[in-house]
TINUGU-186277 format. One record per residue: residue in three letters; x, z, y of N, C-alpha, C, O in turn. Coordinates in steps of 0.05 Angstrom, whole numbers, plus 32768, in hexadecimal, padded with zeros to 4 digits. Layout:
N
alaXZYXZYXZYXZY...
END
This chain:
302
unk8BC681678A448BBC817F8A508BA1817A8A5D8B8E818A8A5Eunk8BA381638A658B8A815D8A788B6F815E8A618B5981678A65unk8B7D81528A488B6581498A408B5581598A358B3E81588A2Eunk8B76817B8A328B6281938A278B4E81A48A2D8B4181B58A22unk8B4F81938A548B4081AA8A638B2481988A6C8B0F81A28A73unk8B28817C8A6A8B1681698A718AF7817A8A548AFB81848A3Eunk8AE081758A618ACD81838A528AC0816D8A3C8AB681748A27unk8AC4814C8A478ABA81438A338AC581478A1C8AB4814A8A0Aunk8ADF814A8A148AF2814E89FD8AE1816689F28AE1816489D9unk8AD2817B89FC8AC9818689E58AB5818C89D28AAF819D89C2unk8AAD816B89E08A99816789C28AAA816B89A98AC1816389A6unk8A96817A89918AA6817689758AB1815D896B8AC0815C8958unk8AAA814A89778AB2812B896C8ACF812789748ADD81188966unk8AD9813389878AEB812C898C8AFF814789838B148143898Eunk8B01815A89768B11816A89748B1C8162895D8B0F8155894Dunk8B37816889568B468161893F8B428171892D8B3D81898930unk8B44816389198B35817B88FD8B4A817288E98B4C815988E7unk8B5B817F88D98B7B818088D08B6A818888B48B5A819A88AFunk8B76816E88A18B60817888838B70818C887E8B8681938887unk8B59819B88668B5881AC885D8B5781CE88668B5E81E4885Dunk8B4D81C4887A8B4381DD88928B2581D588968B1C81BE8894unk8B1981E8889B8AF981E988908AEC81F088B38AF5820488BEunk8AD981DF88C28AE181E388DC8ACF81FA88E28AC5820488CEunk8AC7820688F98AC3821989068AA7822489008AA2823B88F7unk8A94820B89078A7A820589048A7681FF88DD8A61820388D1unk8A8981F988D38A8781FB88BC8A81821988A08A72821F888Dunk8A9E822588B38A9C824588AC8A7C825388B58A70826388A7unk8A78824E88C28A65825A88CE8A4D825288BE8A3D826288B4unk8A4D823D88BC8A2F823288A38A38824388908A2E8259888Bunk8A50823988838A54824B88668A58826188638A628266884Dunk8A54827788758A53828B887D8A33829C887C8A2A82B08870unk8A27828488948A0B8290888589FA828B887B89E382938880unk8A088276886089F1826B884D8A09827888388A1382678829unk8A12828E88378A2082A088258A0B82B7883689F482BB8831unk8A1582BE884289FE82D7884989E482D6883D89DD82E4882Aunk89D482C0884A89B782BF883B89B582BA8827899E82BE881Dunk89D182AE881389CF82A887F689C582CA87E889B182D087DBunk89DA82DC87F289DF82F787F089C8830687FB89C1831987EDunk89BC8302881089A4831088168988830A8804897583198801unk898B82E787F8897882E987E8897882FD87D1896A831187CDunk899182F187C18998830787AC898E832987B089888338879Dunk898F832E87C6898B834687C6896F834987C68964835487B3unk8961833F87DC8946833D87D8893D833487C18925833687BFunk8946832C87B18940831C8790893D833D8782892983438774unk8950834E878789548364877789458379877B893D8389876Aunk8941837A879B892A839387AC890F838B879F8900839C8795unk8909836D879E88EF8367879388EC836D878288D9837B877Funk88FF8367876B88FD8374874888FE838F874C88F3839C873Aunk8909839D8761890983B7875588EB83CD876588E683E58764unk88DD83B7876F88C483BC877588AF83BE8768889E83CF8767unk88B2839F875988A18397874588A483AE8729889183B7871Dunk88BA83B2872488BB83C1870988B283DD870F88B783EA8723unk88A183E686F6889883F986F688AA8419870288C1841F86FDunk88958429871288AA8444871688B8844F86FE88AF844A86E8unk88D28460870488E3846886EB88CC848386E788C8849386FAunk88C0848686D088C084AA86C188C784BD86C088DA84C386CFunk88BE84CE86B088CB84E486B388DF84E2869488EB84F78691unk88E284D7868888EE84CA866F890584BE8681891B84C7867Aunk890884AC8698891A84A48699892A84AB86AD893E849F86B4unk892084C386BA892E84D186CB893584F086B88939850786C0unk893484E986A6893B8502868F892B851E868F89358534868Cunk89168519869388FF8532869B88F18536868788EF85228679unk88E3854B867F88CC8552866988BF854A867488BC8548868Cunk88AB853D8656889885338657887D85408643888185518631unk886E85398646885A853F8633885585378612884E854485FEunk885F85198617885F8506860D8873850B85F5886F850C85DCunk8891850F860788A8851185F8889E852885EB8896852285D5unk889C854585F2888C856885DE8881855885CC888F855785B8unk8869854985CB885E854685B988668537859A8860853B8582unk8877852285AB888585168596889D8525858388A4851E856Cunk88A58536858F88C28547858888AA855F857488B38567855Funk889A856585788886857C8571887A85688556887D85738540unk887085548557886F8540853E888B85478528888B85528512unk88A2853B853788BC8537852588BC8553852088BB85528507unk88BC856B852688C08584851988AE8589850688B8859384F3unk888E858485038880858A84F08885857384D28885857684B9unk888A856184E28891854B84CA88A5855884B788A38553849Funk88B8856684C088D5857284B388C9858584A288C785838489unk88BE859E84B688A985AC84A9889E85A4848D88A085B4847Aunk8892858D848B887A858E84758892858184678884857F8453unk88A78578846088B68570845288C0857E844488BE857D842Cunk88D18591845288DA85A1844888C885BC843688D185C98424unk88AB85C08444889F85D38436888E85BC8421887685C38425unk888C85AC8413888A859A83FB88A9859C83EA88A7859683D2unk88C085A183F188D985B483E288D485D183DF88D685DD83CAunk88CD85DC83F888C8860183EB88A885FE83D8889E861083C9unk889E85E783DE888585F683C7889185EE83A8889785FB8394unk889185DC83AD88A185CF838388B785DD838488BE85DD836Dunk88CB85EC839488DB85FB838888CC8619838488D786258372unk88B88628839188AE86388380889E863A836C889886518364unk88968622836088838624834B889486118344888785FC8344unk88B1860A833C88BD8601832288BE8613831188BB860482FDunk88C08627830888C4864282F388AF863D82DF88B0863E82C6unk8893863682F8887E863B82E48873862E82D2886F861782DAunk886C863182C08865862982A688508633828C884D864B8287unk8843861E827E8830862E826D88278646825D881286538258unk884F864582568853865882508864867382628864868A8258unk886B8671826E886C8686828D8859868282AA885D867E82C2unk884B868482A08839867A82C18838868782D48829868582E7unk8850869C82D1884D86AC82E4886786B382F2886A86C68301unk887B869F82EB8893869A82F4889E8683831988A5866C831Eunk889A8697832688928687833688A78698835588A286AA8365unk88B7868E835288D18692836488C2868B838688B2867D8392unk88DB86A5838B88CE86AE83AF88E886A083BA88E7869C83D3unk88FD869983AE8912869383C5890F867E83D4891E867B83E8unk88FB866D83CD88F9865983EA88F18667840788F98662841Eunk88D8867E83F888CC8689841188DD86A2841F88DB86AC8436unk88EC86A5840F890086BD8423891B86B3842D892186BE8442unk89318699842189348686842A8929867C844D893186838463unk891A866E844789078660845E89098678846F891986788482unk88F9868D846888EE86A5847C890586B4848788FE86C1849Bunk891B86B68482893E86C1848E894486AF849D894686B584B5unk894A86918495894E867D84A38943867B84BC8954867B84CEunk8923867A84C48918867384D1891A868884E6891F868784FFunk8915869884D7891A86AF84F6893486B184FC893786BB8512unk894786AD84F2896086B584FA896A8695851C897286978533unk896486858510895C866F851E894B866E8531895486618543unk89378676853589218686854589318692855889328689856Funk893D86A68551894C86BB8562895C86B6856B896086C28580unk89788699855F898186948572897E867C8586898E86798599unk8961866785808960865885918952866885A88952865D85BEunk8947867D85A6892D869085B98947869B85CB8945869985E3unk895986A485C2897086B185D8898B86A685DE899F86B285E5unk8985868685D9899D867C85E28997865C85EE89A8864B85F2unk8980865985F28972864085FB8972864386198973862E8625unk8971865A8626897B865B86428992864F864F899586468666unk89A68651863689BE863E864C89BD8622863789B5860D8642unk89C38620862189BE8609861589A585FF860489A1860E85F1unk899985EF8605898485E585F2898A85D585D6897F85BE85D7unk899985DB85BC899885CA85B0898A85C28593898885CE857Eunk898485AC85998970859C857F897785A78563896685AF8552unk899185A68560898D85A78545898885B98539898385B68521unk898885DB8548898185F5853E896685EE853B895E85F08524unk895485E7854C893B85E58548892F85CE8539891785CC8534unk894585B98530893C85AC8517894385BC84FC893585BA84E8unk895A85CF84FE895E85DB84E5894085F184E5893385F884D0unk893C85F684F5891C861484F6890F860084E68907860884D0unk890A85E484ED88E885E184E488F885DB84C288EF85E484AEunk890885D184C3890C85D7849D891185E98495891385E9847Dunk8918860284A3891A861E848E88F98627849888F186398489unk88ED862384A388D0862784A588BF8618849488A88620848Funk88CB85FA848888BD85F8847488BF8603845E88AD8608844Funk88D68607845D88DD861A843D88C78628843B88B686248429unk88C4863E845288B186538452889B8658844E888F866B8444unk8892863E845A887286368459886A862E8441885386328437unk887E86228437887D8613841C8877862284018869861D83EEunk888F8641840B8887864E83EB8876865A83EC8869866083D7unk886A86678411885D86808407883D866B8402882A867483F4unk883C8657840B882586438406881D863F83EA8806864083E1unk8838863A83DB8834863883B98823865583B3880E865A83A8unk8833866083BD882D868183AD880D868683B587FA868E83A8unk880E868183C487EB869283D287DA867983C287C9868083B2unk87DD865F83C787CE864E83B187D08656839387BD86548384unk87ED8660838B87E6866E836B87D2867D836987C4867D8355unk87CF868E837C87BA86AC837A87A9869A837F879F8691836Bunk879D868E839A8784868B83A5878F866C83A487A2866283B0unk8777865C838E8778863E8390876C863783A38759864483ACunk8776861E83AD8765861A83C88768862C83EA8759862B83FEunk8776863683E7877986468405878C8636840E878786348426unk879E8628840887B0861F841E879E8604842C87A585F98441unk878C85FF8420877C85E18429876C85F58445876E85EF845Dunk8760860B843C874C8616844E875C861B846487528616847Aunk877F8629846387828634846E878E86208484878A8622849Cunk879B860D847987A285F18486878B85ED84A6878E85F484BEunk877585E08498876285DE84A2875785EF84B2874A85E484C5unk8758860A84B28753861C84C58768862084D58760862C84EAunk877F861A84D58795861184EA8799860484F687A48607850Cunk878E85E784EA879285D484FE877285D68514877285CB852Aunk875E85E3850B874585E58516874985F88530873D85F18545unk87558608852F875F86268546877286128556876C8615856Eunk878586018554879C85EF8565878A85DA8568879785CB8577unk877585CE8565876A85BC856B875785C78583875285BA8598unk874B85E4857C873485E38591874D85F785AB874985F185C3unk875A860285A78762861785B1877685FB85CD8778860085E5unk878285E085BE878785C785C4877285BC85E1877A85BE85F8unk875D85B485DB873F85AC85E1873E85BF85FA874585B5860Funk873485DE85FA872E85F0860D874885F48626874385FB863Dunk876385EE861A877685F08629877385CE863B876C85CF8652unk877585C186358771859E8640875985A0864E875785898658unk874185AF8656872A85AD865B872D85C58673871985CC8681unk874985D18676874685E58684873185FA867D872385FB8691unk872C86078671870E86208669872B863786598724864E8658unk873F86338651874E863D864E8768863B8657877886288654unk876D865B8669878F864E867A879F866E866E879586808660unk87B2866C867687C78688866F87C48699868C87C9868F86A2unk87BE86AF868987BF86C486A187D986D6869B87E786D98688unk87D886E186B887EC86FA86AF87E08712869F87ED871E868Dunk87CC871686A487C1872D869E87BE872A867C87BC873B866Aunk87BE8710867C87B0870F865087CB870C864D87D8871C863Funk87D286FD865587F586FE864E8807872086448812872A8631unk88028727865C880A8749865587FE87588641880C87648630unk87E28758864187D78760862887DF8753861287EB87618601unk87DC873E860E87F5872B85F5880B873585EE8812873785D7unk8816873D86018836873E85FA8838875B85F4884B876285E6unk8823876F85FE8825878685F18817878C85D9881987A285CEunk8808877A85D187F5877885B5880B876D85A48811877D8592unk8818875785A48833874C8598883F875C85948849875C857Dunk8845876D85A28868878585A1885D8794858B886D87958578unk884187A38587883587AF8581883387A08561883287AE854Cunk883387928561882687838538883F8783853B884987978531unk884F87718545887287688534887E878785288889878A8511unk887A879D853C887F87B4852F887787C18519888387CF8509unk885E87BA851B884787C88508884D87AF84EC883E87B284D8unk885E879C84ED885F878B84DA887A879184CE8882879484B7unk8881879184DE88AA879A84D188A987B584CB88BD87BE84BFunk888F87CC84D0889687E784BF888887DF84A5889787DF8492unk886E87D784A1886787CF848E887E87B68474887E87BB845Cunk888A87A7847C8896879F847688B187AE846788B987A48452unk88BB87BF847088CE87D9846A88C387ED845588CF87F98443unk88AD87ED845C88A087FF844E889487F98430888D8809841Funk889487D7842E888887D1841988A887C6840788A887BD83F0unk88C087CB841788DA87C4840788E087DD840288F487DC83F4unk88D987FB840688DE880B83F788CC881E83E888CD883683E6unk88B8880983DE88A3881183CE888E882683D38887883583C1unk8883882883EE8874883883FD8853882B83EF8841883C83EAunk884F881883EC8834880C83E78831880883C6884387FA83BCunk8820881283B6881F8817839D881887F2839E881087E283AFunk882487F1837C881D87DD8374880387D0836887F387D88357unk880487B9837987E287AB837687DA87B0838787C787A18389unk87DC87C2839F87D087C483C087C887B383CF87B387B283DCunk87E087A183CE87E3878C83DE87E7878A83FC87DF877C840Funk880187AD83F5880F87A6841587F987B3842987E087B48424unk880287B9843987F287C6845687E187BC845F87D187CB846Aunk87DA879F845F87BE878D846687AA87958441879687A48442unk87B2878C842D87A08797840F879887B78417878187BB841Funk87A987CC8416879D87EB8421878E87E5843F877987F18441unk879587D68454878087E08464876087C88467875087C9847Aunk876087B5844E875387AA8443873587B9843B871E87B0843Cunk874087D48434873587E48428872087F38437870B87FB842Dunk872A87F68451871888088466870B87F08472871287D88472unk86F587FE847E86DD87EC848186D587FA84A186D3881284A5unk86D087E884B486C387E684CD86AB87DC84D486A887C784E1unk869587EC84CA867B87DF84CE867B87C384BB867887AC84C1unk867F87D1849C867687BA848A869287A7848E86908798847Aunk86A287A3849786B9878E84A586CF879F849686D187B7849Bunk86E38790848386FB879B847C871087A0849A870F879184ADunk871D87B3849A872C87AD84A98749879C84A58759879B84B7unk874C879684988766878884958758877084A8875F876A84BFunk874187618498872E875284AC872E874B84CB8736873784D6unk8722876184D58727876884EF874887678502874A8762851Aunk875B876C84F08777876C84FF8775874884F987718738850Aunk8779874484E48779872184DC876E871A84F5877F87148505unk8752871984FE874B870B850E8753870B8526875386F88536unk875A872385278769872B854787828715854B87828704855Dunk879C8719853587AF870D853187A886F2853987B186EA854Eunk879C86E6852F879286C08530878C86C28551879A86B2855Dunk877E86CE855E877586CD8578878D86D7858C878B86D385A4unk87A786E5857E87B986E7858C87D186CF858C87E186CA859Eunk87CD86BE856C87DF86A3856487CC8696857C87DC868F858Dunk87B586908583879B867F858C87B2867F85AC87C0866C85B3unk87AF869985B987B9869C85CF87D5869085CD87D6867885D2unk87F0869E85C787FF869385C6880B866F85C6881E866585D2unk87FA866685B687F5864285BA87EB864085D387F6862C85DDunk87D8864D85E787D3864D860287E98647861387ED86368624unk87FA86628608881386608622882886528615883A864F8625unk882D864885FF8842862A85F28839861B860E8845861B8623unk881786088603880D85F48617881785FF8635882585F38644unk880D86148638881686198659883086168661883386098676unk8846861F8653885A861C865488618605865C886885FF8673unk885F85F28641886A85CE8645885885C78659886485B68666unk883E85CB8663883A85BF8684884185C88698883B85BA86ACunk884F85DF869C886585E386B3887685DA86B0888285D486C5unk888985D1868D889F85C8868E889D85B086A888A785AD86BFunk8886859E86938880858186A3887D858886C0888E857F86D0unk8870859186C6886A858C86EB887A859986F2887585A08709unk889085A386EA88AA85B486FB88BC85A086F488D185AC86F8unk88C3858986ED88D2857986E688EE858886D18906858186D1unk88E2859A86C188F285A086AB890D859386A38908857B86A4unk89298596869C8930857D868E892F857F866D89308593865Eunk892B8560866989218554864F892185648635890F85688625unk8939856A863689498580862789298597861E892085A08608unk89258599862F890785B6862688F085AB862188DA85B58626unk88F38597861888D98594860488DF859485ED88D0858785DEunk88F985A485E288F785A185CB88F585C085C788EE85CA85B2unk88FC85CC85DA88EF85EA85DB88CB85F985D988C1860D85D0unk88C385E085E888A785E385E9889D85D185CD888485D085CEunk88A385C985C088A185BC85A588AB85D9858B889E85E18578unk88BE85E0859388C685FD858588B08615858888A586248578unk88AF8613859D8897862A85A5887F8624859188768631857Eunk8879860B859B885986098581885D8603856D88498600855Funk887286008563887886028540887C86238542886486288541unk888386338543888B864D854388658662854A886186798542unk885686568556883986648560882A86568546881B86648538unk882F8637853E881F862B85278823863E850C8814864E8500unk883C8637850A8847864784E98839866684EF882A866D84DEunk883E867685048834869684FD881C868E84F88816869084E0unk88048681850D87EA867C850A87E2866D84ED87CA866E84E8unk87F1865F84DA87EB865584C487F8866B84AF87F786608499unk8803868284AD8807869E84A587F486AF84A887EC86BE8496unk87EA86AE84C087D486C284C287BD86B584B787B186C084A4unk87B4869E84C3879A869984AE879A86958490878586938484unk87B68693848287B5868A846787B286AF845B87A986B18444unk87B786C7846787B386DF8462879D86F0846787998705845Bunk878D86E5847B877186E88482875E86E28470874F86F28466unk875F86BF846B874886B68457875586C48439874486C48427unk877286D2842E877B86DC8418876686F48416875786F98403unk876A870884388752871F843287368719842D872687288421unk873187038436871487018439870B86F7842086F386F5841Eunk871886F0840C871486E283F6871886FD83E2871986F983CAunk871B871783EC871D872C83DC872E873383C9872B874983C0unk8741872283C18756872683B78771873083BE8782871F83BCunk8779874783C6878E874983DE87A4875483C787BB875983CE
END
């Protein structure tokens, strides 16, 4: 008893230590050379996760610019694939001896397809976004492009090169002025747009009706050939609407681009860049329609 209370006894030298019991001062080291083992580690991990680059908008699942553009690539790629099938399937018929056998079903095909697709990714992309309707558009849009491309090169050799080229020239500069800021989307052109739009799609679907129940004599060439005919100060007018049209495709590619840079700086999710990829395949194809029917009038053959 004495010796438990006597103070020299409590040096550690003298306390009994019973193997396989780990002593006091022992726990306590291994205790916190386990802590700091563990605090390095952590600090090992805060550092790496310092050092490594910030996460994206790719990897926080957000639109990107980057990603539109690439998905807007993969849709035209489909595109030209498929309209290299609608052109050799409209000009298989033809031949030396029929040269004039030259089948529309790719282009009406394609042209049902595409809008029907159109219409339902345009009114059902609000609650879901999905890819593959808008991969099936850009191949029934090649069909389309494809035959009526053959056909207008049967009549007019060489227009699909001009007309190419004058398409990608209008998305290139119309591209350029939007990136440079000198062109932005207002409300005010916007409105006028959308009531100039309401205004042709109508004026295109009566004409359209009208030339399926034989309202336009044959050889006319349809409602743009007759108003081909009238003249505005020396200027066909079919001319004059053409040009208008391109400057309304011109605009529309405005508000695509505007669009996908709110997607981005509103942190969009990912999912809608393939909407804003839809959008400018859908403003390209009309705008490569309208110029391939413009340079058709201007070349006088309607």
């Amino acid at each position: 008893m004495a010796s438990s209370s006597n103070p020299a006894f409590a040096n550690p030298a003298f306390q009994e230590q019973r193997p396989g019991l780990t002593p006091p001062a022992a726990q306590t080291q291994f205790s916190t050379a386990s802590a700091q083992a563990a605090n390095a580690a952590v600090n090992a991990q805060l550092e790496g996760a310092f050092a490594a680059p910030s996460a994206g908008a790719v990897d926080t699942g957000r639109m990107t610019v980057e990603d539109t553009v690439l998905k807007t690539v993969a849709l035209f790629g489909i595109l030209v694939v498929t309209a290299v099938i609608g052109w050799v399937w409209t000009m298989s018929g033809v031949t030396a001896q029929n040269p004039d056998a030259i089948t529309i079903a790719p282009w009406l095909i394609g042209a049902l397809g595409g809008f029907v697709l159109a219409m339902v990714v345009s009114f059902t992309s609000r609650k879901k976004i999905r890819p593959a309707l808008i991969l099936a558009y850009a191949a029934f849009e090649g069909l389309f492009i494809g035959g009526i491309s053959a056909f207008f090169e049967y009549v007019w050799p060489g227009i699909v090169v001009q007309a190419t080229l004058a398409t990608l020239s209008v998305v290139g500069v119309t591209l350029a002025l939007f990136a440079s800021g000198k062109v932005r989307a207002s409300k005010r052109a916007t409105k006028v747009f959308m009531i100039a739009m309401i205004g042709y799609l109508v004026f295109s679907l009566i004409n359209v009706v009208m030339m399926m129940f034989g309202a336009f004599p044959a050889g006319s060439g349809g409602p743009f050939g007759m108003l081909s005919s009238v003249h505005i100060m020396g200027i066909p007018l079919g001319v004059i609407i053409g040009v208008v049209v391109v400057i309304m495709a011109a605009y529309s590619l405005v508000l695509d681009f505007d669009s996908i840079q709110q997607g981005v700086r509103n942190g969009a999710p990912r999912p809608y860049a393939w909407l804003g990829a839809f959008g400018i395949m859908v403003t390209v194809v009309w705008l490569y329609v309208e110029i391939l029917r413009l340079i058709a009038i201007l070349r006088g053959n309607n």
